[in-house]
N, C-alpha and C positions, 0 to 999 in steps of 0.2 A: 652625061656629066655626073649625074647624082650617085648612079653608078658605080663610077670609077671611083668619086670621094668616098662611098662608103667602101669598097673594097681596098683601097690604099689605106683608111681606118684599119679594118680588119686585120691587114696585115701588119702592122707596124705592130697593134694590141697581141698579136700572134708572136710575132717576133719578140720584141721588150717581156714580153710576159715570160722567155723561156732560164730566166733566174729565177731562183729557189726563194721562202720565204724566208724568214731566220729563226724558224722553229718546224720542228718534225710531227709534233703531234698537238693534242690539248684540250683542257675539257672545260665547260664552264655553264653559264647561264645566257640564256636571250630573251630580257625584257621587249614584247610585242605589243605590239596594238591588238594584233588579232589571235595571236599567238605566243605562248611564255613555254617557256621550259628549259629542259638542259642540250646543251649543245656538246658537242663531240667532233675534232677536227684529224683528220689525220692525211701526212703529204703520200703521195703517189709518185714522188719524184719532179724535180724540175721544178716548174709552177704548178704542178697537179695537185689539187686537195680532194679529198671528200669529205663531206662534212655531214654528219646525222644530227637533228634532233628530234628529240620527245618532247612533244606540243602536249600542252597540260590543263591549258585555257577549256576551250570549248570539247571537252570529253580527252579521249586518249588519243594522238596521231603522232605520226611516224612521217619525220621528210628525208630524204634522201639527196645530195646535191651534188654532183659534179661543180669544181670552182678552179674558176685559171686565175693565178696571183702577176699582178703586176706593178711591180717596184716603181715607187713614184722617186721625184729627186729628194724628199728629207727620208735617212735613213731610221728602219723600220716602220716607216706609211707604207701601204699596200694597196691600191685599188684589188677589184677581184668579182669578178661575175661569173655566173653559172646556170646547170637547168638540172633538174629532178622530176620526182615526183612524189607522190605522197597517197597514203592510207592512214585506215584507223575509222575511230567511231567519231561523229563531229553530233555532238552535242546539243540540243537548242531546248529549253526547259525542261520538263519531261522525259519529252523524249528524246531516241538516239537514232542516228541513220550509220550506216557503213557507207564510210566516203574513200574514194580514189579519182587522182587526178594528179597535174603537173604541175611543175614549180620553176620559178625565173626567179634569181637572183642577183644582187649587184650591191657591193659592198665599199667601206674605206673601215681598214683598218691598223692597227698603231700599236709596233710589240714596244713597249716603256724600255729602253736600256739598261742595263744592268737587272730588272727586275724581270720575275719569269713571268710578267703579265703582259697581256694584248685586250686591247679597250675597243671597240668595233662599233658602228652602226651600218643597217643594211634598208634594203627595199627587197622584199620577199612576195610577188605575187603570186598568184595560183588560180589554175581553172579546173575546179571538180567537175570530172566527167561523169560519176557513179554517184549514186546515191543521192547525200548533200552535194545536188550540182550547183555549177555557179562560178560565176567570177567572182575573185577577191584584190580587190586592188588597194586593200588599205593597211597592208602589214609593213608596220616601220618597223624596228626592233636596233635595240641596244643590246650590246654583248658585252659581258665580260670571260674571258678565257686563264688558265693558269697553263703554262705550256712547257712539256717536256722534251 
């Protein structure tokens, strides 16, 4: 039974998800807990995004996201989840490590009407496989986007 509910989820998130956002691209900021930097959105068609940021926090890193959008009922919300991964140099006093590993995302976010802005919060985890290993399970993050 747990099964089928989670696969009937899946589907319907699959299905609903295949409307478009109401912006093609965008660039902005994501205030982290664990991670700040600029973000970068651009669609792939349909509900497809990709989404890059430069993580600025803890040294230099680089994440990379696959994201499916899914239209909630007030116009311009967006649920939106995804998976990546992620390099770069991750930082801890001192010293530097060369970090690589994977990324799970899941998001709600809100293009404003009339104005070319989108206001976002997310849950960004990550398990570094290389280097700085490790689980990270405490990345909340606020975004702001300007979008063209």
């Amino acid at each position: 039974m747990k099964k089928l509910t989670l696969l009937l989820t899946f589907a319907v998130l699959t299905a609903t998800g295949a409307i478009a956002q109401d912006y093609n691209a965008s660039v902005g900021l994501r205030g982290g807990l664990q991670d700040s930097g600029i973000s970068v959105k651009a669609s792939l068609g349909g509900a497809n995004m990709l989404e890059g940021i430069l993580g600025l926090d803890h040294g230099t890193n680089i994440y990379l996201l696959y994201e499916r959008n899914v239209p909630l009922d007030v116009t311009g919300l967006n649920f939106y989840y995804g998976a990546g991964g992620n390099f770069g140099n991750w930082k801890a006093g001192d010293k530097g490590k060369g970090t690589l590993g994977i990324d799970g995302v899941v998001g709600c976010e809100y293009k404003i009407a009339g104005a070319p802005i989108v206001l976002g919060v997310d849950y960004k985890p990550c398990l570094n496989i290389v280097g700085h290993t490790g689980l990270n399970v405490y990345d909340f993050g606020f975004n702001v986007w300007v979008v063209f």
